[in-house]
N, C-alpha and C positions, 0 to 999 in steps of 0.2 A: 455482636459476636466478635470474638476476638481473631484477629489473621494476621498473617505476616505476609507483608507485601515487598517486591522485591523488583527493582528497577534494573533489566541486564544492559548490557554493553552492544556494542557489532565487532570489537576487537577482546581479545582475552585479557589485554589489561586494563580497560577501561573500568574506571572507579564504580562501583555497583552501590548504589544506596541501597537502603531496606530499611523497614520498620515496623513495629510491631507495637498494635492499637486495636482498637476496639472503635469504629468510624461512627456507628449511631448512638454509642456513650461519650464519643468524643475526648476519648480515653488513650493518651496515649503508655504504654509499654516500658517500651523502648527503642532504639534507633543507632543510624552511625551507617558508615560509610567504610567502602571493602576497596584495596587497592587495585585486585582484580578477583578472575573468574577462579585462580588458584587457593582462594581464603572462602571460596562460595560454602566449605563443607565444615566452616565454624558457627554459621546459620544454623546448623544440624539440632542441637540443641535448644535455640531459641523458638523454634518451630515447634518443638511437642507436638502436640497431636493436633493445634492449630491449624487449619486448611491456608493454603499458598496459593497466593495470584501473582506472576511476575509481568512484570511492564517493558516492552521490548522498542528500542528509538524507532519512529516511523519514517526515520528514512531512508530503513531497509522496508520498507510496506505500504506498498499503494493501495491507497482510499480510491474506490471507483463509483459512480453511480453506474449501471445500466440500465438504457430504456429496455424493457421486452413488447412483446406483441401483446395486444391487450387480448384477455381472457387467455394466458400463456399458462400453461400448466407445468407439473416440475419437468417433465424432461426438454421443457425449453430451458429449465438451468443447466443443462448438461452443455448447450451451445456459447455458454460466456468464454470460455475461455476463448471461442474462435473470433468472437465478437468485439475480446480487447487486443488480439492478436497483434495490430500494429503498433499499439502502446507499449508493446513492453520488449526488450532489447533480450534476447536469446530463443531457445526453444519457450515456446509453452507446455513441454510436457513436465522440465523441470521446475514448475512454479506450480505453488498449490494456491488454489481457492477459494475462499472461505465468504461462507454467506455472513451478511449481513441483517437490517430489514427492511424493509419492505410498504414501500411508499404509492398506493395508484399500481401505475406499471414502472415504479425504477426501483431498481434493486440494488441493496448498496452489497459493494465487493471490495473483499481486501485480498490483494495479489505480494507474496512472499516468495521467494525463493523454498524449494522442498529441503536444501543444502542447508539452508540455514535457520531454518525452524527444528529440522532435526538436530542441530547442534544446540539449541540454548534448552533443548530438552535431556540431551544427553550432559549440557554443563548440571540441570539440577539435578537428575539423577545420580552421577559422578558424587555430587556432593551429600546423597542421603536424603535428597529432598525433592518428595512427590507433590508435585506441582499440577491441579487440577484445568487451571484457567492461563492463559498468555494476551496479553491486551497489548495492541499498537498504545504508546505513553498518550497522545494527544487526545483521545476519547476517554482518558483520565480528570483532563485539565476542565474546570468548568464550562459547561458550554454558555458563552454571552446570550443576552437577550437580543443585541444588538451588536455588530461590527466585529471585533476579536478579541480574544484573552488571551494575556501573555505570564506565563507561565517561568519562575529562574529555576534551575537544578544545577546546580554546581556549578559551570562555565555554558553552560548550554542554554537555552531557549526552546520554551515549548506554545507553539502559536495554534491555540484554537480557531479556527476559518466560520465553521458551524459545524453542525449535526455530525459530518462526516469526512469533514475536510482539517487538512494542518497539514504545520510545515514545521520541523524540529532540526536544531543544528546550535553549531558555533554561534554568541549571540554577538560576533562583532559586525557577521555577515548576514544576520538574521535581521538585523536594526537597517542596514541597507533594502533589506527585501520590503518588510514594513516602508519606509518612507519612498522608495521606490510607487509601491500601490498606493499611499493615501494623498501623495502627486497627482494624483491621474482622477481624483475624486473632484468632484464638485462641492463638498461640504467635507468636515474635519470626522478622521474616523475613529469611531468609539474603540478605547480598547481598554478592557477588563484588567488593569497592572495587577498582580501578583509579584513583580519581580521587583530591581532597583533600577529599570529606566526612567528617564526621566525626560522631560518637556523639551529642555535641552539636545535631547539628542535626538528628536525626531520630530517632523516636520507635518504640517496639518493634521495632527494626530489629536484627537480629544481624549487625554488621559483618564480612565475614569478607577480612580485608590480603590482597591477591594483591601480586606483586612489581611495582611501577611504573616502568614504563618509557617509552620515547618512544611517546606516544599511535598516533602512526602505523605504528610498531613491532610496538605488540600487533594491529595491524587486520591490515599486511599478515600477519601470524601466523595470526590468525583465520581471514582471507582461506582460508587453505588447507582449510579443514575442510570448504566449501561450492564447489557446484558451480554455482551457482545464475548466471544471467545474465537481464537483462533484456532483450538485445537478442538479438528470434527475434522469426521470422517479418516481417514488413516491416522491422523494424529489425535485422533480423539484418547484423552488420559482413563486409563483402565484404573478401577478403582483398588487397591491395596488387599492381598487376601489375607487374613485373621486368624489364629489359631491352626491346628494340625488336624490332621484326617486320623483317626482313632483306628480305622483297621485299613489293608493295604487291600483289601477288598472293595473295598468303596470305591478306594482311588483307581483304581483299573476299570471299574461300572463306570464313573464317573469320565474318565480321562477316553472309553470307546465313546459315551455319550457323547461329548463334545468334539469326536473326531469325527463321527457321524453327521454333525449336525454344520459341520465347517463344509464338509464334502457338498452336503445339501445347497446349504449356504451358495457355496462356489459356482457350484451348477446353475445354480437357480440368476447369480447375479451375471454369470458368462451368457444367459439366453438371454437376458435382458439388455445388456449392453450389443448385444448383437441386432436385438430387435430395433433399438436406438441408432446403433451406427447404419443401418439397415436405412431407415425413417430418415436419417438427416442426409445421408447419401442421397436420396429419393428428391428428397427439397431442395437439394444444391442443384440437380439435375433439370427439376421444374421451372428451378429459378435462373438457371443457365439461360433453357427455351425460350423463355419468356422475354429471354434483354436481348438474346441474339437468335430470334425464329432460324436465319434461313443460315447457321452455320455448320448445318451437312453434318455428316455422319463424323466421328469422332471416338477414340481410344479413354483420351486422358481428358479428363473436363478441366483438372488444374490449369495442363499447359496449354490448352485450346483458350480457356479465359485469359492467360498471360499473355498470348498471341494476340487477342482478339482488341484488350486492352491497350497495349504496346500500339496498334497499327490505329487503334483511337488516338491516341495519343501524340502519332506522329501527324496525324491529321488537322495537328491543330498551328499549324503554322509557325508563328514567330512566339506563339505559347506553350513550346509544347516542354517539358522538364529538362531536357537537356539544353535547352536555351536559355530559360532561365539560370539552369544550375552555373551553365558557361559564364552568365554574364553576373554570376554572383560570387564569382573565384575571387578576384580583391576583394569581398567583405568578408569571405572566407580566412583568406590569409592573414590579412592586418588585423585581425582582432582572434585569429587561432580558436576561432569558435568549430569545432566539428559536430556534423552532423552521426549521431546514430542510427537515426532511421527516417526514411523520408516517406509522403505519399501525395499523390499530385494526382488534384482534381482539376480534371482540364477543361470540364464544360465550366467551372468558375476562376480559371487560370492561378489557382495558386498552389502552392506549396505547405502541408506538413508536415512539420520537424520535431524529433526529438533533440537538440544537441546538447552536447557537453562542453564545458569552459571552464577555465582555470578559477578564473573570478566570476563575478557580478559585473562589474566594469566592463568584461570582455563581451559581454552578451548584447549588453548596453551601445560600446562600438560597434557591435557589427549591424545592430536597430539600424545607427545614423548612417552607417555607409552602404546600407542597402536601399535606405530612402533618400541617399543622394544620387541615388541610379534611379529613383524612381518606381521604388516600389512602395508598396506602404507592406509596414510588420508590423505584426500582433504578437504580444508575448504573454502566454497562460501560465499555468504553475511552475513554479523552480522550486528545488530540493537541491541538500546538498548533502555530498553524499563519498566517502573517500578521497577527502579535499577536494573533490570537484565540484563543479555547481551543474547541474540538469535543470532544462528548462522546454516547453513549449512552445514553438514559434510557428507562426502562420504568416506565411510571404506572399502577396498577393502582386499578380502584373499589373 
């Protein structure tokens, strides 16, 4: 079946590929590349009545696994968001959610800003163009059987991790990120090429030739192996209505029915969400008792816990956050790495960090100069992301 698939930007001028093929005749269209988001509504035509998938960079979009409780039922999805709360840098009321699937008990979740999902909705409607499905790009790229695939579009880099994991960006700093990780390996690591790196520019890396083709090519190809959409629940795309309503009679039957049935609706999901907020109230409550029996009567269970944490905390001697954080100011400074968000687990003495850096490099210096005070750090995923680079670091006493 033939579609038009359509690669957006995170900025309104970024170059927007598209193209239009037919992925299981292996049939391509057409194709070509847009200078920005203001040419999106010359697509209009290309489109006909062909259904539209647009591909959105993922590193405006966190891939997340969550473990849930085993035998967890749906209104344990209601608690993810609280669940990744220290992962992510602002409110969690303005990030939307989106399931995933569904492994055992982990559940995979993609976390987007609400700001900015509703603008690349509003860029294709602007342009004429009803856009059903929005896919993070990297769950595009073929998924390896083993190790990563790397993926060119234009200046860019698209790193499939596995199933549910990547990392997309600039690919001068993308090539650092790779040879960074396949250092730290014990054996050379597989990567699926797609692009034009090569042996030369990266280090214990087992290159493995896939056939290259039109970068938008192998995505819509990709495209099929994943069911996955970002738009559910408020963003779920309404389907296009067809034809006129023949008497103005109908339309008023019709237009009370539905006004009706919204009221319904409403009521119905406000009891719900109450009986919920109600339920998970209940179990914070339980779960308070339970870690701190004998902490007396109480208003606010937020700041009773941040109290109760706090004075653990300080309990812990020459471990406790604020000693560390003190004596981590020189790595701080000489390598201008900042922390976003912290969290310190003090019965294991270390430190949680989101931070951000200028570079790769910089993240790098502040590794060595916190292990020359004698710590040891751990560095998890990095993204990069408004010239910055974000990264996960675990700093342990």
């Amino acid at each position: 079946m033939e579609q038009l698939l359509v690669r957006l930007g995170s900025n309104d001028d970024d170059v927007i590929h598209w193209i239009v093929c037919s992925p299981t005749e292996d049939d391509v269209i057409a194709s070509g590349e847009l200078p920005g988001v203001a040419h999106l509504s010359s697509l209009k035509d290309r489109a006909g009545h062909r259904p539209i998938t647009a591909l959105v960079p993922t590193s405006d979009v966190l891939l997340k696994w969550v473990t849930l409780p085993s035998k967890a039922g749906r209104k344990a999805l209601t608690a993810i968001p609280f669940m990744l709360e220290d992962e992510i840098s602002g409110d969690i009321d303005s990030q939307f959610f989106a399931l995933g699937g569904r492994k055992d008990n982990q559940q995979a979740v993609a976390v987007v800003s609400k700001a900015r999902l509703q603008a690349w909705q509003t860029q294709l409607a602007d342009a004429g163009l009803h856009c059903e499905r929005i896919v993070p790009d990297i769950l595009a790229v073929p998924e390896p059987t083993s190790g990563w695939a790397a993926l060119e579009l234009g200046e860019q880099l698209l790193i499939r991790q596995d199933q549910w994991a990547g990392i997309q960006g600039e690919k001068n700093w993308l090539v650092q990120a790779i040879n960074h990780h396949a250092k730290q390996l014990p054996a050379p690591l597989p990567l699926d090429n797609f692009s034009s790196l090569s042996s030369q520019e990266l280090n214990n890396v087992l290159l493995q030739e896939q056939h290259i083709d039109m970068p938008m090519k192998i995505l819509a190809s990709g495209l099929q192996t994943t069911q996955f959409n970002l738009l559910q629940g408020e963003f779920k795309s309404r389907k296009k209505q067809g034809g006129e309503f023949k008497k103005w009679r109908l339309a008023a039957v019709l237009a009370i029915v539905a006004l009706c049935t919204t009221l319904i609706d409403k009521v119905a999901l406000q009891q719900q969400l109450s009986s919920e907020r109600a339920l998970v109230s209940s179990q914070i409550k339980t779960e308070f008792t339970r870690a701190f029996p004998n902490a007396g009567a109480y208003r606010d269970v937020r700041a009773t816990m941040r109290a109760k944490l706090a004075a653990l905390e300080q309990g812990t001697g020459g471990s406790s956050m604020l000693v560390m954080m003190d004596q981590l100011a020189n790595a701080f400074a000489k390598s201008q790495v900042k922390p976003s968000s912290v969290k310190f687990d003090a019965s294991r003495r270390e430190l949680r960090m989101q931070a951000m850096a200028a570079n790769f490099e910089s993240l790098e210096l502040f590794k060595r100069l916190a292990e020359a005070q004698g710590f040891e750090v751990e560095q998890g995923a990095i993204n990069n992301r408004n010239d910055l680079v974000y990264g996960s670091l675990l700093v342990r006493s």
